[in-house]
Steps between C-alpha positions, in 0.01 A plus 500: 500500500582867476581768803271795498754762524519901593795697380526838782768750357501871495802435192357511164784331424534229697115437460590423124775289588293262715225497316695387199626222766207407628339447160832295447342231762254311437400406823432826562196768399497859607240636646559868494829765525463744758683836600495463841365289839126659496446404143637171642263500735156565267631173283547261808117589580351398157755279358647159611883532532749243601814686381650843592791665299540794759741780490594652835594840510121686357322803564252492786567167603778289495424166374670360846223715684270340221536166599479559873126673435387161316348230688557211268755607259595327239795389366803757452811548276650846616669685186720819641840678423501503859743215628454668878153395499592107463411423915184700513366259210589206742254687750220420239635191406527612133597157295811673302642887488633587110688789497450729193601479170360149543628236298278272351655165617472622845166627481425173347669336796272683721182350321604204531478534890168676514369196320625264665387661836121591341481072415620376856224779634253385327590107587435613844196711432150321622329454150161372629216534740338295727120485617218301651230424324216207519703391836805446311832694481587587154859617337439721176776623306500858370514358182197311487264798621307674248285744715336555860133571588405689782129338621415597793767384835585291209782521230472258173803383362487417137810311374555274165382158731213627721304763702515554832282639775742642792443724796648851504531837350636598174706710590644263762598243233651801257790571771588125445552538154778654310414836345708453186250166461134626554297835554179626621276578194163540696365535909399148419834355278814419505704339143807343401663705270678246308129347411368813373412449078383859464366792643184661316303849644434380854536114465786269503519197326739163718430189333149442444409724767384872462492711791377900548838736598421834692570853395708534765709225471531514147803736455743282763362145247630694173799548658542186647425364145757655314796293734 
């Protein structure tokens, strides 16, 4: 298991310093280092994160104010010099507040927590799906789905076991399923990520299926990919 992870610092400095502690940790994998709270913002939108190193005091936007403008954030260390700032991070229920220079055991301390906090989440997380088909209600884990088929006021579940025919839209069933997990490749299909083999000029290759992936849809599956 590893913590996608964003390092937000306007300190050249301190960027080096937690980079060379997050690469320290092997539970964790950065994702990007950004200069401020917008360029935050642009990586939440195409990239999965569960971990925030965020400094407080920025340009433009504070990363308190930061945040406050995200509707699911995700988890967040908050690194400052600022030791006056220590109750607004309660406000945002930040998991721990290191106060620069940062040593490494407590930064290390502090990773500890977010992890521990990311694998009770996820115990509690819903990890599966259910629907009716052939007059029967079915469970399927996220796991065990390799792509959906839009036919019609139909949707076709393909997993590892069997295919099934079940009412709805496809874009009904894609709110039900975790982003990080799947993505729309076509008007007509929906994938597992973790089943794709390869991707090759405008097909994609899960298992022993092939399946045609739009132009426009293309760009967000490369990037998805590369997670």
């Amino acid at each position: 298991m590893k913590l996608n992870c964003v390092i937000i610092d306007d300190e050249p400095l301190s960027q080096d310093v937690l980079e060379d502690f997050v690469k320290a940790c092997p539970e964790l994998k950065l994702v990007a280092i950004c200069n401020d709270a917008l360029e935050a913002g642009a990586v939440l939108k195409r990239e999965s994160v569960d971990l925030l190193f965020l400094d407080i005091n920025m340009p433009r936007l504070s990363g308190i104010g930061f945040i406050k403008s995200l509707k699911e954030p995700p988890l967040v260390i908050l690194v400052t010099a600022y030791p006056e700032y220590a109750i607004e991070g309660f406000e945002i229920e930040a998991l721990d507040y290191l106060l620069k220079p940062v040593a490494f055991s407590r930064f290390r301390t502090a990773v500890n927590r977010a992890v521990e906090r990311f694998l009770a989440k996820e115990e509690k997380e819903v990890k599966h799906v259910m629907v009716r088909a052939n007059k029967k209600n079915y469970r399927i884990n996220f796991n065990e789905i390799i792509y959906l088929e839009a036919q019609g006021d139909y949707v076709r579940f393909v997993t590892e076991e069997r295919a099934l025919m079940v009412h709805g839209t496809l874009k009904e069933f894609l709110e039900q399923l975790p982003s990080n997990q799947f993505e729309r490749i076509h008007k007509s299909y929906v994938i597992s990520l973790g089943k794709v083999v390869y991707l090759e000029g405008n097909q994609v290759k899960l298992g022993e299926y092939k399946l045609p992936v739009s132009l426009s849809y293309k760009d967000v599956l490369n990037e998805k990919l590369k997670l």
